[in-house]
Structures are given as C-alpha cells and as structure tokens.
C-alpha positions as CSV (number, residue, x, y, z in Angstrom):
1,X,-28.2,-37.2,-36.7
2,X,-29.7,-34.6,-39.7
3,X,-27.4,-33.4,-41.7
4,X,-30.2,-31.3,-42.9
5,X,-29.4,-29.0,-39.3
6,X,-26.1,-27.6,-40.4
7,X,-27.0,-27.2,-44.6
8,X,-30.5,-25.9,-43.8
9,X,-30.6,-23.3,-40.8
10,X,-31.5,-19.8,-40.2
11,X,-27.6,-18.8,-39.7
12,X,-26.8,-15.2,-39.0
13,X,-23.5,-13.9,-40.1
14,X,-21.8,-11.3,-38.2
15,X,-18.1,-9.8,-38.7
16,X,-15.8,-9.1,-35.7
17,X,-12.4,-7.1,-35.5
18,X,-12.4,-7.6,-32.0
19,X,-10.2,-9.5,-30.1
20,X,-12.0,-12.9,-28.4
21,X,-11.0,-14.3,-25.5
22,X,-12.5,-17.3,-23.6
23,X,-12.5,-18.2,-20.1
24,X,-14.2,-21.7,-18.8
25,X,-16.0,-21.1,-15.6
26,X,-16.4,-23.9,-12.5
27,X,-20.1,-25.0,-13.5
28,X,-21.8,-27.2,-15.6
29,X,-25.1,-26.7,-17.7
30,X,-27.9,-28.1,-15.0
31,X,-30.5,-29.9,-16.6
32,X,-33.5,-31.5,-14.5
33,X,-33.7,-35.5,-14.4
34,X,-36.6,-35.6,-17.0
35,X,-34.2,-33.6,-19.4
36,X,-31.6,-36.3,-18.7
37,X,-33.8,-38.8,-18.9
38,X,-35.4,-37.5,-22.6
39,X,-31.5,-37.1,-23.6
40,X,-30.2,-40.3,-22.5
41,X,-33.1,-42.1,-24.3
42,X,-32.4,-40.4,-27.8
43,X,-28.3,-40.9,-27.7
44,X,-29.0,-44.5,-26.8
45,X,-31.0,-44.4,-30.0
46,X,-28.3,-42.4,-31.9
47,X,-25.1,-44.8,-30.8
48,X,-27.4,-47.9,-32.0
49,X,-27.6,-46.6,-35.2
50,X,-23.7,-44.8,-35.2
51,X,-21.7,-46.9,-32.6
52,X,-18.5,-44.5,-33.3
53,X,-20.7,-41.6,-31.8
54,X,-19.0,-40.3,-28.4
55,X,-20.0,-38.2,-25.5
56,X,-17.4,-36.0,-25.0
57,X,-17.5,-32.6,-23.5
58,X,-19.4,-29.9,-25.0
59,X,-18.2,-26.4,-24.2
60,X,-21.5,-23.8,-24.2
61,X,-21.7,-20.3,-23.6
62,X,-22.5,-18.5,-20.4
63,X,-22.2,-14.9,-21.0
64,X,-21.1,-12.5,-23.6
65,X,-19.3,-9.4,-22.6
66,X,-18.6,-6.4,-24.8
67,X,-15.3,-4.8,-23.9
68,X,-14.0,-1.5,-25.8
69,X,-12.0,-3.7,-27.9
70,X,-12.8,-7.5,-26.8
71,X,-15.4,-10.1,-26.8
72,X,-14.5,-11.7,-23.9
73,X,-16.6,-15.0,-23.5
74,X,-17.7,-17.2,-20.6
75,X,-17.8,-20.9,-20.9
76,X,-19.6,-23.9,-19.3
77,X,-19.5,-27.7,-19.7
78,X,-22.1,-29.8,-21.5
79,X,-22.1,-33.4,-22.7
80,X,-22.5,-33.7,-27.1
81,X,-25.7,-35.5,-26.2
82,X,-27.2,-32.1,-24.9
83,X,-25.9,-30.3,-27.9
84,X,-26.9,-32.8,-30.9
85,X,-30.2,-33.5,-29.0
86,X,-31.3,-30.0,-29.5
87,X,-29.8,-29.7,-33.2
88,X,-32.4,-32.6,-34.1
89,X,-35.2,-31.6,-32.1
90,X,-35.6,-27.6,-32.3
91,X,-39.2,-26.8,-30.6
92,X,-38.3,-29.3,-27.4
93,X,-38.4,-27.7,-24.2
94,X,-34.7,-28.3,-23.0
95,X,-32.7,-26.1,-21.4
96,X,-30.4,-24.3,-23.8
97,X,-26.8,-25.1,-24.8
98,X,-25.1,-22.5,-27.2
99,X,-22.2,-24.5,-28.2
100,X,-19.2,-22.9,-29.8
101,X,-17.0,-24.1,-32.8
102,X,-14.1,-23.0,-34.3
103,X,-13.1,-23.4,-38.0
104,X,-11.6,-21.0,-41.0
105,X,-11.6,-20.7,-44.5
106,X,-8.5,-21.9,-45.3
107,X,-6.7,-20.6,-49.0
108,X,-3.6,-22.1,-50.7
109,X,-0.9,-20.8,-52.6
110,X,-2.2,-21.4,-55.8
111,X,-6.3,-19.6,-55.3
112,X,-8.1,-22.6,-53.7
113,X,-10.3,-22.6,-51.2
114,X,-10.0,-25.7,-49.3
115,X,-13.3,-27.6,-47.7
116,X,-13.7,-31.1,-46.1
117,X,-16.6,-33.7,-47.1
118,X,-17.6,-35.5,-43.7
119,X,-17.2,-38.8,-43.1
120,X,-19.9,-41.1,-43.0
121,X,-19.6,-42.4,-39.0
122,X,-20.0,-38.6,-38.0
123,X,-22.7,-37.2,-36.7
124,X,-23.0,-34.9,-40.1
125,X,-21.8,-37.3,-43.2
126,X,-21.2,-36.2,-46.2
127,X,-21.7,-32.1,-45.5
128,X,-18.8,-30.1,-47.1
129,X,-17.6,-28.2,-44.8
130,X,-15.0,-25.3,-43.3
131,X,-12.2,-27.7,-42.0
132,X,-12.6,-26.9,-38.2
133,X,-14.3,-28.4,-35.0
134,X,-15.7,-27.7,-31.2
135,X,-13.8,-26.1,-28.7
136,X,-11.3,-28.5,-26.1
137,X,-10.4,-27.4,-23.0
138,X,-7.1,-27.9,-24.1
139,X,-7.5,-24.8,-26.7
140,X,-8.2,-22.1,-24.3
141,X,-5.2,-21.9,-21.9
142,X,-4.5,-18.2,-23.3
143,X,-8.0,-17.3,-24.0
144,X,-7.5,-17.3,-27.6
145,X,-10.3,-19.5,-29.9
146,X,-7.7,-19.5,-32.7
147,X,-5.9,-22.8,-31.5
148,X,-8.8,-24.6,-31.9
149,X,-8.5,-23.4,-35.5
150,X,-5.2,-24.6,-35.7
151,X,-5.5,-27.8,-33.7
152,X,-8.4,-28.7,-36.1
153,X,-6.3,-28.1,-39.5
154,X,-3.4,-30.3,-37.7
155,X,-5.8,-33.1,-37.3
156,X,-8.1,-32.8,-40.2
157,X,-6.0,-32.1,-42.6
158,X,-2.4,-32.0,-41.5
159,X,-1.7,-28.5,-42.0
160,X,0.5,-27.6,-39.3
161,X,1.5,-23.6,-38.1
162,X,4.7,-23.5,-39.9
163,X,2.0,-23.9,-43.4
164,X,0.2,-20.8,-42.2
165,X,1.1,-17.3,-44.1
166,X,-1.3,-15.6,-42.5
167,X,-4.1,-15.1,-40.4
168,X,-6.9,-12.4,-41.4
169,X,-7.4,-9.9,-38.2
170,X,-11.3,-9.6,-39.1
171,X,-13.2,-12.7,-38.6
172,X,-16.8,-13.9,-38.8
173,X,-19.9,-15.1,-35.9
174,X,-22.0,-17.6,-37.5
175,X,-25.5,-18.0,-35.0
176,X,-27.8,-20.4,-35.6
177,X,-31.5,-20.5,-34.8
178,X,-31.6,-20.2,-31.3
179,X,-28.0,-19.7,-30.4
180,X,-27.9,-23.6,-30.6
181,X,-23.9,-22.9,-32.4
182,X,-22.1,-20.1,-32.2
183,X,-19.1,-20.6,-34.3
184,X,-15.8,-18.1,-34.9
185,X,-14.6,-18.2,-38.9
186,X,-11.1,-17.3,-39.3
187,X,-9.7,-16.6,-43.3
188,X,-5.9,-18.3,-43.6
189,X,-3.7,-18.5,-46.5
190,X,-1.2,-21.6,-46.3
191,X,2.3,-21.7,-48.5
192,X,1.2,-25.2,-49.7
193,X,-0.6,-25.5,-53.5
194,X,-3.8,-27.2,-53.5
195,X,-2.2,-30.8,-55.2
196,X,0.5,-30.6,-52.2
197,X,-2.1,-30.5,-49.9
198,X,-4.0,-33.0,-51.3
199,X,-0.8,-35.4,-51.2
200,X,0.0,-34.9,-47.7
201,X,-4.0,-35.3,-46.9
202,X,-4.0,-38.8,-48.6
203,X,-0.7,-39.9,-46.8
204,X,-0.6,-38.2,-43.5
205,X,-4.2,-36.9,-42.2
206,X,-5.4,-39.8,-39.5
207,X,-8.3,-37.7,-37.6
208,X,-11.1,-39.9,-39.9
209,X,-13.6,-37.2,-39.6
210,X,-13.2,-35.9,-42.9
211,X,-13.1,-38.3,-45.7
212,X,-11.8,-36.1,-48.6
213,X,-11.2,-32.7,-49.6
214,X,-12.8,-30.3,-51.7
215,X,-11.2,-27.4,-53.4
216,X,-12.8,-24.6,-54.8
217,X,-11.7,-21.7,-57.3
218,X,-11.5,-18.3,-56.0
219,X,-13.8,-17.3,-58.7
220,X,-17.4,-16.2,-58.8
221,X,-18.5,-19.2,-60.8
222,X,-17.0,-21.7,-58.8
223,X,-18.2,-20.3,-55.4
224,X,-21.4,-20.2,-57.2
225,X,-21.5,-24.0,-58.1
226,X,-20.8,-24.8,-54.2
227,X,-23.5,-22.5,-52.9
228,X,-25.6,-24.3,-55.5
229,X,-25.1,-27.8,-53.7
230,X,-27.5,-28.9,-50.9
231,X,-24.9,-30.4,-49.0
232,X,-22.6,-27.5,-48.2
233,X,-22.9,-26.1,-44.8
234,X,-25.2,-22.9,-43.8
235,X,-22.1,-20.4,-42.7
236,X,-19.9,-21.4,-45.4
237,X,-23.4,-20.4,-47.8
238,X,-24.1,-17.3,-45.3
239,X,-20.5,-16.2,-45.5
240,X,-19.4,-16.7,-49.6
241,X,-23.3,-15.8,-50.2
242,X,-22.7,-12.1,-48.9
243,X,-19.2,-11.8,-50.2
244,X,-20.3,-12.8,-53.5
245,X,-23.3,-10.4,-53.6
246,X,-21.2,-7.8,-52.5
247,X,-23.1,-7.4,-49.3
248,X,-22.2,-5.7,-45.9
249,X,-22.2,-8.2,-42.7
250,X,-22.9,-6.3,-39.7
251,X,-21.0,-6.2,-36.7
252,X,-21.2,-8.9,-33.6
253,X,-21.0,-5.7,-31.6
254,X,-24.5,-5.4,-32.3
255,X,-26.0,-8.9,-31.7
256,X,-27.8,-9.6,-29.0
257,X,-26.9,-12.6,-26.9
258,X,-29.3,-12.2,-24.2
C-alpha cells in the first residue's frame, strides 16, 4: 500500500456546524467482473506482501443531502479491496468508492495534542496520524458518526467516554482527490495528562494498529515541526496548516458532492 496517498494528496478542508447523520441503505457498490477481476488480482498481490491485510467491509457514500441544519448522509457497502485499490492506482477506470472515516484531534489536560504513528503490518505504516478509523456498521445505529470517533479512541488508545471533557460542536470534512475519503474530524479534550495517557497506552491499548504515540505542544513551533515531517497525514497538515496561518476554512455547505 503507499503511504505516500494519505501524506501526499490534494485534501480539501471544509468546516461543518451541522449536525451529521448516517443512514446505510440495502445496496452494494456494483462493479462489473473485469473490475473484480483487476481488484482481486492486485489484493492477492497486496496480502502476499502484508498477510495481516483483511477484507472487511468498506462503507462508501451514496448521496449527500443538505437539510436546513443536517448533513444527512447515505451509505453503501464496499469491500477494503475496492477502496485501497483506487488509493494506489488514481487514473484507473473503476467505479468510484468514496469511503468515509472518522477520527478527532484529541487534547489532554496538560496542552498536548495526541497523534498515533501506524504500525508497520497496516496498510499505511509508519504515517502519524489523527487516532481514528473507518466507519462499522456497528457505529451508525443512531445516525451519529461520532461513535466511530469514540470506538476508535477505545481501541487505539484506550481512551474511553468517561476521559472525554468535551466534544467541540464545529467539526471538519477532509475530501481527497476524487472523493476517494471523506473523513469527519472531531476536536476532544480528555481529563487525562499526556504521561497518563501514555502509561495506560503502553499497558492497556491491544488494537495493534498504532504502534506508539506522538504528542505535540499546542504551540506554533511545535505544530510547525510536525507539519514539517513527510510522514504526517494530509488533513492533519490541511487542518493545523490553516489554523496556524490564521486562515478561514469554508463551509461543507458549499462543496459539491455530485
């Protein structure tokens, strides 16, 4: 997999003070059997380089509606082949799967920011990154993307709910080239300092997928130094990038999904 797709992208950032809801629809994204066949051939490639890769289910976006004070969002099923085959191979001709993650920047209690450095059996090792994941289908039983968030931070990093001060109302759209990953940013602020964090991490977090974390000032020069390295990832540079420059994001309201 290139790691180079989610440090190096053309990522739009949008902000949102919208409510989001989800909703997974009956159908499945329909691809021919020469697209199945070009897939197949390239994730039996992939798994006999990464064995630990897995198939799972890939939920991709079917429609976009604009409500006076929702985005309401329509799912459909994929498989991760679909979606990692068109990360790695942008010009194919292959029927489209916008995929949608979940994540947040998460702050503790003493000014850290709080990223996670891949592991190196995922598809993306060694990318710093938001701690945050795909949607499950398990995550949208009330419509509401931010249990992914907190599913994720669970797993990852075993920062549960009860951590969780607060949850910013505005959030941020990251879109990369081609709608190929939309992705919902929450901000959090968690009671825990960074070194209790970092304690519990070392002797509690089992999910595998990150390997350690990184913690970053909430000063200009150390969010400087991480946009400065080529291995953090393209929202995380989009978002901190603006903020830093003291730049306006515009509103999702007035992307146009298609």
């Amino acid at each position: 997999m290139s790691s180079q797709y989610v440090c190096g992208n053309n990522t739009k950032v949008f902000v949102c003070n919208d409510r989001v809801s989800l909703c997974l629809s009956e159908t499945e994204i329909s691809l021919s059997e020469a697209e199945r066949d070009t897939i197949n051939k390239y994730w039996k490639e992939a798994v006999d380089k990464n064995p630990d890769l897995f198939d799972g289910v890939v939920l991709s976006i079917k429609s976009v509606k604009k409500l006076s004070h929702e985005i309401k969002i329509e799912l459909e099923k994929t498989r991760y082949s679909h979606m990692t085959y068109l990360m790695n191979h942008k010009n194919e001709n292959i029927t489209k799967c916008r995929a949608v993650a979940v994540g947040g920047n998460i702050v503790t209690a003493d000014g850290y920011y709080v990223f996670g450095k891949m592991s190196d059996h995922t598809s993306f090792p060694g990318v710093i990154q938001c701690i945050g994941g795909g949607l499950s289908e398990e995550d949208i039983f009330d419509g509401d993307p931010v249990h992914t968030f907190l599913r994720e931070c669970r797993e990852e990093i075993s920062v549960t709910s009860d951590d969780i001060v607060s949850i910013d109302h505005k959030k941020y759209f990251y879109i990369r080239d081609n709608q190929s990953t939309v992705g919902i940013c929450y901000t959090a602020r968690i009671g825990l300092t960074k070194d209790t964090l970092l304690q519990r991490f070392e002797e509690t977090a089992t999910d595998g997928e990150i390997e350690s974390l990184v913690f970053v000032n909430e000063t200009y020069e150390a969010i400087s130094d991480l946009l400065m390295q080529p291995s953090v990832v393209d929202y995380a540079k989009a978002i901190f990038g603006k903020q830093l420059l003291d730049q306006s994001f515009g509103d999702i309201r007035e992307y146009d999904f298609g």
